[in-house]
C-alpha positions in Angstrom: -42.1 -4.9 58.1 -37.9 -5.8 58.1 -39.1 -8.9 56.8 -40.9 -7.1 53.9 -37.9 -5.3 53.4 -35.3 -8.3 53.3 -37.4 -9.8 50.5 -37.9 -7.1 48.8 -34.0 -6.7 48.8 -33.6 -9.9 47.4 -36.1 -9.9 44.5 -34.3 -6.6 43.0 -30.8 -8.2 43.2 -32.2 -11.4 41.3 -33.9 -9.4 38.8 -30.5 -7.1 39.1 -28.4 -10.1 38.5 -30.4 -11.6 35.5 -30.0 -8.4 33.4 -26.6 -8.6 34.0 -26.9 -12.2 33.4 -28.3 -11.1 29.8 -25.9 -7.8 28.9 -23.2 -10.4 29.6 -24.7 -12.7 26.3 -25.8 -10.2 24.2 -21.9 -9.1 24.8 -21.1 -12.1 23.4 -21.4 -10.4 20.2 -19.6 -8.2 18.2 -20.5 -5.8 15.2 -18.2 -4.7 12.3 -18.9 -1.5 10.5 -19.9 -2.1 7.0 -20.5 1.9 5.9 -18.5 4.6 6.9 -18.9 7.7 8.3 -21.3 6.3 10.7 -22.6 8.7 13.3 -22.5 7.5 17.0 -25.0 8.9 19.2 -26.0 9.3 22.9 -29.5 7.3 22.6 -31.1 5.3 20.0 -32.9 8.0 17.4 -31.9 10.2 14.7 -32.3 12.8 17.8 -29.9 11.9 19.7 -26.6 13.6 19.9 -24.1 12.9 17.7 -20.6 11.6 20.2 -18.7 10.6 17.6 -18.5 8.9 14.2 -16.8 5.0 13.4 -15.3 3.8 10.2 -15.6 1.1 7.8 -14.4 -2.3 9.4 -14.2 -0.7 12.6 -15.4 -3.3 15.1 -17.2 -3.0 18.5 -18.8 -4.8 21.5 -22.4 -5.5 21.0 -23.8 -4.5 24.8 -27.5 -4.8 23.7 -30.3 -4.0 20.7 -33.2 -1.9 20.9 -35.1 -2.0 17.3 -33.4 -1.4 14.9 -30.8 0.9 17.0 -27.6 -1.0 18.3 -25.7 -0.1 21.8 -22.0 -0.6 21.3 -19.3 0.7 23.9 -17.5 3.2 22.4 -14.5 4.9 23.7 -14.8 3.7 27.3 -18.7 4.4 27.4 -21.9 3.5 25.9 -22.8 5.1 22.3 -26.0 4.0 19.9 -25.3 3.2 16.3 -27.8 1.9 13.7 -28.0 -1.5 12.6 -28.7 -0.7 8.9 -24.9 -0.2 8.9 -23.3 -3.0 10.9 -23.0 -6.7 10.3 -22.9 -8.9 14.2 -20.0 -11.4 14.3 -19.2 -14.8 16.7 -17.2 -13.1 19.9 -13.4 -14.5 19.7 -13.0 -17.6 21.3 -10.1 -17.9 23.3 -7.6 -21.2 22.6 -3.9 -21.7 22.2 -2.8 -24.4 20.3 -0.1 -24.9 18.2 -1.5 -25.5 14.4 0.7 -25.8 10.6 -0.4 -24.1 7.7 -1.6 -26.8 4.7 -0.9 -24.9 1.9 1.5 -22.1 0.0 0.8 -18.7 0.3 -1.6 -18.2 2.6 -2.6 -14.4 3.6 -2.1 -13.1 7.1 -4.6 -10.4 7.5 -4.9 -7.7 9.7 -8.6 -8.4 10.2 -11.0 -11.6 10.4 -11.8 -10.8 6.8 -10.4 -10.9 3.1 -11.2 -7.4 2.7 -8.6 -6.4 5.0 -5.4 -5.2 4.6 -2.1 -8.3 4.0 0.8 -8.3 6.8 2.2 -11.4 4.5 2.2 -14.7 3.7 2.7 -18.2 5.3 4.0 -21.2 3.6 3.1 -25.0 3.9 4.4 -26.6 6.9 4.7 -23.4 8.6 4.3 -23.7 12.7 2.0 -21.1 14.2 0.5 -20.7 17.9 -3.1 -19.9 17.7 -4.7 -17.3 20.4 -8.4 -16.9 19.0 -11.3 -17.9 16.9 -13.7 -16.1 15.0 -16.4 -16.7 12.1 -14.3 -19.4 10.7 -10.8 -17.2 11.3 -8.1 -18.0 13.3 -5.8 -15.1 15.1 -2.3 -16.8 15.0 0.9 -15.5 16.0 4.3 -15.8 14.1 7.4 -14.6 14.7 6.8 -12.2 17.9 3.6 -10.8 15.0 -0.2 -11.0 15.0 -2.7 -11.5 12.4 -5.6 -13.7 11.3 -5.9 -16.8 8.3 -8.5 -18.8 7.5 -9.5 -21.5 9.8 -9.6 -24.1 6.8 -6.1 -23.9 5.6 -4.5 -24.8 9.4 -4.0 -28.3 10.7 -3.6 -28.8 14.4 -1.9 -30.9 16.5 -4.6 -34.1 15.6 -3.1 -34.7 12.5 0.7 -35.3 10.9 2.1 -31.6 10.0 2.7 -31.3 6.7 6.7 -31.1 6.1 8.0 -27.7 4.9 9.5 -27.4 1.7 12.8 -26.7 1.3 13.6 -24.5 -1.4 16.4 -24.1 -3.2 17.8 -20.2 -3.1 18.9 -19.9 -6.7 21.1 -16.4 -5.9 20.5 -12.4 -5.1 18.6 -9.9 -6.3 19.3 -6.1 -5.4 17.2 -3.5 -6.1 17.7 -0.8 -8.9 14.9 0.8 -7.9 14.2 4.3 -5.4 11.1 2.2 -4.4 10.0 -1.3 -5.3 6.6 -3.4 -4.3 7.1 -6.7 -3.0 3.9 -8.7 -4.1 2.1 -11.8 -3.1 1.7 -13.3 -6.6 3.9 -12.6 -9.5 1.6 -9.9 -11.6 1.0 -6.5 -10.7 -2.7 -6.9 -10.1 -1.7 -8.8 -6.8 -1.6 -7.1 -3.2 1.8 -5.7 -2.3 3.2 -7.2 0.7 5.9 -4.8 1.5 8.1 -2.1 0.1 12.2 -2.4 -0.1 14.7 0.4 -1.2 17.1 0.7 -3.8 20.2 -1.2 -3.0 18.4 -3.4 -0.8 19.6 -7.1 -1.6 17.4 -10.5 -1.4 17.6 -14.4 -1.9 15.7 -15.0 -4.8 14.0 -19.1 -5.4 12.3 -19.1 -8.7 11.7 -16.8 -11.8 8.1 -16.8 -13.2 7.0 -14.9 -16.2 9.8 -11.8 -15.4 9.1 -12.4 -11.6 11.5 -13.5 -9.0 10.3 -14.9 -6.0 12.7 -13.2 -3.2 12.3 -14.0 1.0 12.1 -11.2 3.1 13.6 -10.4 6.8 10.6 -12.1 8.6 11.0 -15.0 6.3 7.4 -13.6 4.2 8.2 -14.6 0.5 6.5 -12.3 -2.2 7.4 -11.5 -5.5 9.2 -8.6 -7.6 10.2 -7.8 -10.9 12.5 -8.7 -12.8 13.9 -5.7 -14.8 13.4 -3.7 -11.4 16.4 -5.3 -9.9 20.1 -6.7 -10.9 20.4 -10.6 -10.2 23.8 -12.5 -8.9 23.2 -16.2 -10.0 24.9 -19.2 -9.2 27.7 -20.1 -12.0 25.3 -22.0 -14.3 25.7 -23.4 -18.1 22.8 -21.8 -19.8 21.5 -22.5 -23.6 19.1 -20.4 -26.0 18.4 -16.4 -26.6 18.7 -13.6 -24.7 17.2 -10.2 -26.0 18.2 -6.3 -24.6 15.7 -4.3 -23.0 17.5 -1.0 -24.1 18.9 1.1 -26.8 23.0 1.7 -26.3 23.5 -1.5 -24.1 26.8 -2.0 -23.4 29.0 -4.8 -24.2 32.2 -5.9 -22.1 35.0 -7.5 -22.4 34.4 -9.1 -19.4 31.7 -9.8 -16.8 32.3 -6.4 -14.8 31.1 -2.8 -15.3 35.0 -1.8 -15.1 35.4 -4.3 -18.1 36.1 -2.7 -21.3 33.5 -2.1 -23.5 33.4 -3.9 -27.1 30.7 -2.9 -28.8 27.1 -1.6 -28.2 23.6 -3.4 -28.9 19.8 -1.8 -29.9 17.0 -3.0 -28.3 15.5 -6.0 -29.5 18.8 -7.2 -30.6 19.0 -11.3 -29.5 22.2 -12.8 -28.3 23.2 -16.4 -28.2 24.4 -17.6 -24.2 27.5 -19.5 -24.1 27.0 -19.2 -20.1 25.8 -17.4 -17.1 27.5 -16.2 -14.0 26.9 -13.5 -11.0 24.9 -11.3 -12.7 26.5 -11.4 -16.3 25.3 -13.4 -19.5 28.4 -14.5 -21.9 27.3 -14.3 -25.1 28.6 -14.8 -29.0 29.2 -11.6 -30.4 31.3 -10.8 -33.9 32.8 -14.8 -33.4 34.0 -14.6 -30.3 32.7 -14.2 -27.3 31.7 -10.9 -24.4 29.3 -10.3 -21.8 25.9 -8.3 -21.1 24.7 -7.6 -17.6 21.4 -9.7 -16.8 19.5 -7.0 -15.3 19.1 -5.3 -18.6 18.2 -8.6 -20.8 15.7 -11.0 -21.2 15.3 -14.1 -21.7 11.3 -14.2 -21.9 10.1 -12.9 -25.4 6.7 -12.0 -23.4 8.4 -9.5 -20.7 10.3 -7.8 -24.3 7.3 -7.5 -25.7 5.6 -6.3 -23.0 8.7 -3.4 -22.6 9.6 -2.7 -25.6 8.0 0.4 -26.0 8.6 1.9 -22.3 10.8 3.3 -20.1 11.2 1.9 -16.7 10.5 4.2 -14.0 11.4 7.6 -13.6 14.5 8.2 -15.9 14.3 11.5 -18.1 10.8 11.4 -17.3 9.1 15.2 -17.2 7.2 15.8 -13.8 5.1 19.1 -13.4 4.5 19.6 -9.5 2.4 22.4 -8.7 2.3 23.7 -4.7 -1.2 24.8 -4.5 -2.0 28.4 -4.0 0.6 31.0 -2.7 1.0 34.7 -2.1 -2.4 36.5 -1.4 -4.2 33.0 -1.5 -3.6 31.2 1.3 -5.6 28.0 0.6 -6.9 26.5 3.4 -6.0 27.1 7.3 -5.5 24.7 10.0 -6.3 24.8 13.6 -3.5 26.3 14.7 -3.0 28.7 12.1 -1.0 27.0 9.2 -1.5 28.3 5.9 -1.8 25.6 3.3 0.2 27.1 0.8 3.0 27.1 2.9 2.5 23.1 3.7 1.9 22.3 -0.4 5.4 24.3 -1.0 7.1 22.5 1.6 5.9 19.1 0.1 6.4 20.0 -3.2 10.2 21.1 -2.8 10.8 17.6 -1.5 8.9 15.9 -3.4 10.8 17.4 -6.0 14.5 16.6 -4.2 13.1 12.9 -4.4 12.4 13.2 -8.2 15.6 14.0 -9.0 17.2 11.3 -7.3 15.1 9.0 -9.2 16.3 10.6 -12.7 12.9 12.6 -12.8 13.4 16.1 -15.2 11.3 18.0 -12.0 10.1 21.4 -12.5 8.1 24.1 -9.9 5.0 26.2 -11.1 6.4 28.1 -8.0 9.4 27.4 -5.8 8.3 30.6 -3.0 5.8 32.4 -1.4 4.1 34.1 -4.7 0.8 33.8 -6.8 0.3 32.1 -9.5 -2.3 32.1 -11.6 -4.3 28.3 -12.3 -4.1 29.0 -16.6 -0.4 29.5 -15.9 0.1 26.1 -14.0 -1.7 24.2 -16.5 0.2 26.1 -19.1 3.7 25.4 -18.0 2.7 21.3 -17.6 1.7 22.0 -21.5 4.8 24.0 -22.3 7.1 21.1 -20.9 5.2 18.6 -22.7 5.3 17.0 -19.4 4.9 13.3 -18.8 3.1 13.7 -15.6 1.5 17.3 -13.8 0.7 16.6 -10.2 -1.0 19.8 -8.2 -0.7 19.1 -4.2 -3.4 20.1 -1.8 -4.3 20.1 2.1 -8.0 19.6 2.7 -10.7 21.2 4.8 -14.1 20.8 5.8 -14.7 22.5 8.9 -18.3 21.0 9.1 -17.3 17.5 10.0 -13.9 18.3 12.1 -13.4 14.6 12.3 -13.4 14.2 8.2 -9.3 12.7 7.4 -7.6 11.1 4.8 -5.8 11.1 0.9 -7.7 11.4 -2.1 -7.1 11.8 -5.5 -9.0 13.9 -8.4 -8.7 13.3 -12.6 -10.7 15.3 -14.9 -9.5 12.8 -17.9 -11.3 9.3 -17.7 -8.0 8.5 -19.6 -6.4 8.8 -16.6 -8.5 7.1 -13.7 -6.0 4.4 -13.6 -3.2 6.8 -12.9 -5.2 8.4 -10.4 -5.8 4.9 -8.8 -2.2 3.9 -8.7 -0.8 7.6 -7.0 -3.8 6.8 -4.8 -2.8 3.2 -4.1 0.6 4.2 -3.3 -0.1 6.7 -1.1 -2.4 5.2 1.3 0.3 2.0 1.2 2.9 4.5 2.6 1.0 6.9 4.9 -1.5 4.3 6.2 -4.5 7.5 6.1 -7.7 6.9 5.2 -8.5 5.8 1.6 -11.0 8.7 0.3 -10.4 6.7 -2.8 -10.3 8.7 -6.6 -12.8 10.5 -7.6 -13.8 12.8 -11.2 -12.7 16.4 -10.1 -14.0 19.7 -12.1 -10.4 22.0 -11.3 -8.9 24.2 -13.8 -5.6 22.9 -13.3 -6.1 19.3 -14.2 -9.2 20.5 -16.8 -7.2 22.8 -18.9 -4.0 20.7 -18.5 -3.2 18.5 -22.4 -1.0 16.3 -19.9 -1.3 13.5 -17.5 -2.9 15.9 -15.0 -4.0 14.9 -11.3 -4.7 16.7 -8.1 -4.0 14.7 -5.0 -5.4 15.6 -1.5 -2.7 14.9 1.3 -4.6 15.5 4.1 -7.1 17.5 5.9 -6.4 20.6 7.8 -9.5 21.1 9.6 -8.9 17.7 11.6 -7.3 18.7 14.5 -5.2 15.8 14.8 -4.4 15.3 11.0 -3.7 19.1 10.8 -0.6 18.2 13.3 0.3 14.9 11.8 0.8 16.1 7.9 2.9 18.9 9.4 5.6 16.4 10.9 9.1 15.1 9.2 7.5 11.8 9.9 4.8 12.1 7.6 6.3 14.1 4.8 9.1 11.6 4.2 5.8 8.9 4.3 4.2 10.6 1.5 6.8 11.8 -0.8 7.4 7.9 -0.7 4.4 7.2 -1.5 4.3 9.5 -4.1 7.7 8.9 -5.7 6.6 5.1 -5.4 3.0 5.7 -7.3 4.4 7.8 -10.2 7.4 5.0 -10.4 4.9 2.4 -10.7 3.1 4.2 -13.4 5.8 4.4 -15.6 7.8 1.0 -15.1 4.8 -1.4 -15.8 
């Protein structure tokens, strides 16, 4: 009978072992979430409780698959998910080898996937030490930071590096700007690598098409433009035309702002250059000659032409903000008891401190606790003949507590493309969730003859969020996001 027992001991720890033996491999996949919200739940059925919810490109360790239901771990423990809404990747295979990038500009992502978000860009010859390997991505690290590239742009240590090119820094560029995007390719339609802030100053390499190619800190290179920023070049003998951006130019005696001023030029007017030097063109003007600065000239015909008519960024520019709700409505309330009209006021009265700064004409439809009415806010966007009407809300949904993130409403198809840049921008600065633009029905943007959106900065009814949109922290994120989106608009 012990005998018995021994062996029958024995048979249920091999059997014991060999499913662990096989949860082991099936855990050698992984599964990214291609749909989101996605429910989590305790077992594998419609059923089941819901746990939790993931999100798109969220990934997971595959434990093990039954039908079409897929067990992930999830939070420390086991949760079910269905496999309509993932797609199974390789597991990371571990190596560390050092490898050089082959070409220029290649995109370090965030994720093993082009849809994910750009941390910046590597050049040719660049050295990088590589940590893992998945689905034909490489995780690399570069200067004490992380992110992926694709396997087939790295060389490794079997072949001759390529040799890094040494490019020539041409001068400086500083930014005139509140906010300016640094992007990886020298149009707007590119990704933006980073943001800098007026006064911020850069080594500039090459202009392209109005574009100067500037390095940043962490040696990323990406691209801004041109009549964003003042330039100091080296002394240089320059022939042919430049052309001013502006009406009421001035021009000096001399190459300085404390120069005396000779005369004034229109926009459009064209210049011969006699020579160019930190920042300042000398030109021929009345037979002798006087000086422009560069940062308000052009020497590309396409980049006037493309400016002519417009203002850059946010100079005498009308901006309506409208706090949503106040006095006997409250809006929405949070968790803990915050009224949202009291949030959209706060927001609002920095948002319009910001403006201001920027050059922005900024007016209120309320500046306290009162009650306006939503044909009065549309009105006084109308009245103002304003340039740009944005009404600031807090979201809710207290059916899914775990709903988060920015959107952005238009009533105008007109104006889906302003929507999609303020939306653009804010995500960029706040990192929240992208609930992307959408077509909204509201008085305030339907009745409104102006540009007329109504941005979503958060959601109250998420516990977490609720706290988050309340701090300094991410008020000064999403004014700058803001400020950034509406100075986009109108510079390009």
């Amino acid at each position: 009978m012990q005998m018995k027992k021994i062996v029958l001991l024995l048979l249920v720890f091999c059997l014991t072992d060999v499913l662990l033996i096989h949860e082991r491999v099936v855990t050698a996949e992984r599964v990214v979430i291609i749909d989101e919200p996605i429910n989590v739940r305790s077992g594998p059925g419609v059923n089941n409780t819901i746990i939790g919810q993931v999100y798109m490109d969220d990934e997971y360790e595959k434990v093990t698959q039954k039908g079409n239901w897929i067990k992930i771990r999830y939070n420390g423990e086991a949760g079910w998910i269905h496999a309509n809404y993932v797609t199974t990747v390789e597991a990371a295979s571990s190596f560390n080898e050092t490898a050089f990038v082959r070409v220029n500009g290649l995109n370090i992502r965030s994720k093993p996937t082009t849809s994910a978000s750009i941390l910046g860009q590597l050049n040719k010859g660049t050295k990088v030490q590589t940590i893992t390997e998945q689905n034909n991505w490489v995780k690399i690290s570069f200067q004490q930071k992380e992110g992926w590239i694709a396997k087939e742009y790295l060389q490794h240590n079997s072949g001759e590096p390529a040799t890094a090119q040494q490019a020539t820094k041409k001068g400086t560029i500083t930014v005139q700007t509140p906010i300016l995007n640094v992007r990886s390719e020298a149009n707007m339609q590119s990704n933006t690598l980073a943001q800098v802030n007026q006064g911020d100053s850069f080594s500039y390499y090459q202009q392209v098409n109005g574009w100067y190619e500037i390095e940043l800190p962490n040696g990323v290179k990406g691209w801004v433009a041109n009549w964003l920023v003042s330039t100091q070049h080296a002394s240089q003998q320059i022939n042919g035309l430049i052309t001013l951006l502006h009406d009421g130019t001035n021009i000096r005696q001399g190459p300085s702002t404390n120069s005396s001023i000779v005369g004034t030029g229109a926009q459009g007017e064209q210049y011969e250059v006699v020579h160019q030097e930190n920042g300042w063109y000398e030109i021929e003007y009345n037979g002798a000659t006087a000086y422009v600065a560069d940062w308000i000239v052009t020497q590309d015909q396409n980049v006037y032409n493309e400016q002519a008519s417009r203002q850059v960024g946010l100079q005498n520019k009308t901006i309506v903000i409208d706090p949503g709700h106040g006095g006997r409505d409250v809006g929405t309330t949070s968790t803990s008891g915050m009224y949202e009209k009291y949030l959209t006021l706060e927001t609002a009265q920095r948002l319009e401190d910001k403006l201001e700064l920027a050059g922005a004409n900024v007016f209120l439809t309320r500046d306290d606790d009162s009650y306006i009415t939503l044909s009065s806010r549309a009105l006084l966007a109308n009245i103002r003949s304003a340039d740009a009407f944005l009404s600031l809300h807090y979201n809710s949904f207290p059916q899914s507590p775990d709903a988060n993130g920015i959107g952005t409403f238009y009533y105008n198809e007109q104006h889906k493309a302003f929507a999609e840049t303020m939306q653009r921008a804010m995500i960029e600065a706040t990192g929240l969730n992208d609930r992307q633009t959408k077509r909204g029905d509201f008085h305030v943007i339907r009745e409104n003859q102006q540009q007329a959106l109504l941005l979503e900065l958060g959601f109250l009814s998420n516990e977490k969020e609720a706290y988050y949109v309340q701090t300094n922290e991410y008020q000064e994120k999403i004014i700058r996001g803001i400020t950034a989106g509406l100075i986009q608009h109108f510079s390009y």
